[in-house]
C-alpha positions in Angstrom: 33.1 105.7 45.9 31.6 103.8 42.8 31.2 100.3 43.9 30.4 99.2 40.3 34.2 100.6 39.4 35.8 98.4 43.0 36.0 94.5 43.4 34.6 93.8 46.1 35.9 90.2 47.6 34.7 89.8 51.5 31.3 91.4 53.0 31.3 91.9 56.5 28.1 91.2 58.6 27.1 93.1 61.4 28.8 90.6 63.9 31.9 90.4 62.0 32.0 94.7 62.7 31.3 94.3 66.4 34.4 91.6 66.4 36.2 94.2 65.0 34.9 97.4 67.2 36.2 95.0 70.0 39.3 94.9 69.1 40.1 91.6 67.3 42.4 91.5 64.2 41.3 88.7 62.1 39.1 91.4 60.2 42.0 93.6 60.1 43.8 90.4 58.3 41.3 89.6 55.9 41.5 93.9 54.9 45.1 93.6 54.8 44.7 90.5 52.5 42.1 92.2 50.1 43.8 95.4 49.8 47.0 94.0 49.1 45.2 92.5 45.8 43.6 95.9 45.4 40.2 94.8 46.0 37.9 96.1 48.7 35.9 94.7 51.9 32.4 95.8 51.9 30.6 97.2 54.4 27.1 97.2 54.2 25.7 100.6 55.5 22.7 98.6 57.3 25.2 96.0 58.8 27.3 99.3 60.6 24.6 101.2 61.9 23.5 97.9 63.6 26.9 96.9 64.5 27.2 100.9 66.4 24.2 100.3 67.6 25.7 97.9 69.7 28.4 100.0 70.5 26.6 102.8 71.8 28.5 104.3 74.9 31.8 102.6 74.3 33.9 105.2 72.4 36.8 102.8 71.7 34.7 100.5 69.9 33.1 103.5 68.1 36.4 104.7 67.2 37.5 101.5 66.0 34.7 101.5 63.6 35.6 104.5 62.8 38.8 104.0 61.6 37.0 100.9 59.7 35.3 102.7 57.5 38.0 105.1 56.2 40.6 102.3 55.9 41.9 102.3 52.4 40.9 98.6 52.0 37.0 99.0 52.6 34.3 100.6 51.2 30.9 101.2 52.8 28.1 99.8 50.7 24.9 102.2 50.7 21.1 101.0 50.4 20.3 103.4 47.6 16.6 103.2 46.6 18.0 101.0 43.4 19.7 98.4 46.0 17.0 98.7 48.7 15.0 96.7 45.7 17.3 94.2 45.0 18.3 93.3 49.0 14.1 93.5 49.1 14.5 89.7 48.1 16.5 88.5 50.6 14.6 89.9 53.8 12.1 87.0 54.1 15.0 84.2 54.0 16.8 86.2 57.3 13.8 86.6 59.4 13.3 90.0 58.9 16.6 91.0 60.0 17.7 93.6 57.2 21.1 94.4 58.4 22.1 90.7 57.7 20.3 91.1 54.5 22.1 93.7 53.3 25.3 91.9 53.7 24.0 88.7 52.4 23.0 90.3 49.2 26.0 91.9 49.1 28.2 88.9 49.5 26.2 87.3 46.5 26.2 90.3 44.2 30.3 90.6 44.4 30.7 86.8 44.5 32.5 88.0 47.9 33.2 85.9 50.9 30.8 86.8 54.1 32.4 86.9 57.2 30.6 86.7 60.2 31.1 85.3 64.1 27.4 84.0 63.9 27.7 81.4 60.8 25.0 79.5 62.0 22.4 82.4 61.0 24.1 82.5 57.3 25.2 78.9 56.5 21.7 78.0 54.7 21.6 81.6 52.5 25.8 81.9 51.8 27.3 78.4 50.9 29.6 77.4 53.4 33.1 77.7 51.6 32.5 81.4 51.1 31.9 82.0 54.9 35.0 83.1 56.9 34.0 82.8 60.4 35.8 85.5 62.7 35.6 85.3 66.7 32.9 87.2 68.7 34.9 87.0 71.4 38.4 87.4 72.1 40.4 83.9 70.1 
């Protein structure tokens, strides 16, 4: 999909995937909420490879992710050689971690909320009423 052509209102980071690969809803709900508006939830591609990274071994959670990125309210947001450019800028402010640089430039190019379960790694690069904070472990 065209992600010029899609609104894109919510990035998830790569902890907000792994709260979903364990099975929590409250990234489900936020999906539900954004597709019922016909928007999308972006994934960053670099945010779910690091996320099934993490899940290497358990199948459910890989199955759960999955399912996340075919569900009709998301859309997986590629590094293209244009975009690896662009999220270039934001490495240095995330200590080298790109996966959390991809979805912070995301989050900032679509004006989209960032959800995370680690908001203390994003509050001083996202400003604080666009973070949704979702549980790492079970609420």
């Amino acid at each position: 999909m065209n992600d010029q052509q899609n609104e894109i209102r919510a990035v998830l980071d790569s902890s907000a995937i792994r709260s979903y690969a364990k099975g929590h809803v409250h990234v489900g709900e936020v999906i539900t909420e954004v597709a019922d508006e016909r928007a999308f939830v972006g994934i960053p591609a670099t945010a779910l490879l690091e996320a099934l990274g993490h899940c290497e071994g358990d199948k459910i959670a890989r199955a759960r992710l999955d399912i996340l990125v075919h569900l009709p309210g998301t859309l997986t947001l590629d590094l293209t050689a244009e975009t690896a450019g662009r999220v270039a800028g934001t490495v240095a402010f995330t200590g080298g971690d790109l996966a959390r640089s991809h979805a912070v430039w995301a989050s900032l190019e679509h004006s989209a909320a960032y959800l995370t379960a680690e908001p203390q790694k994003s509050t001083r690069l996202i400003a604080e009423d666009r973070i949704i904070i979702v549980p790492a472990e079970d609420a």
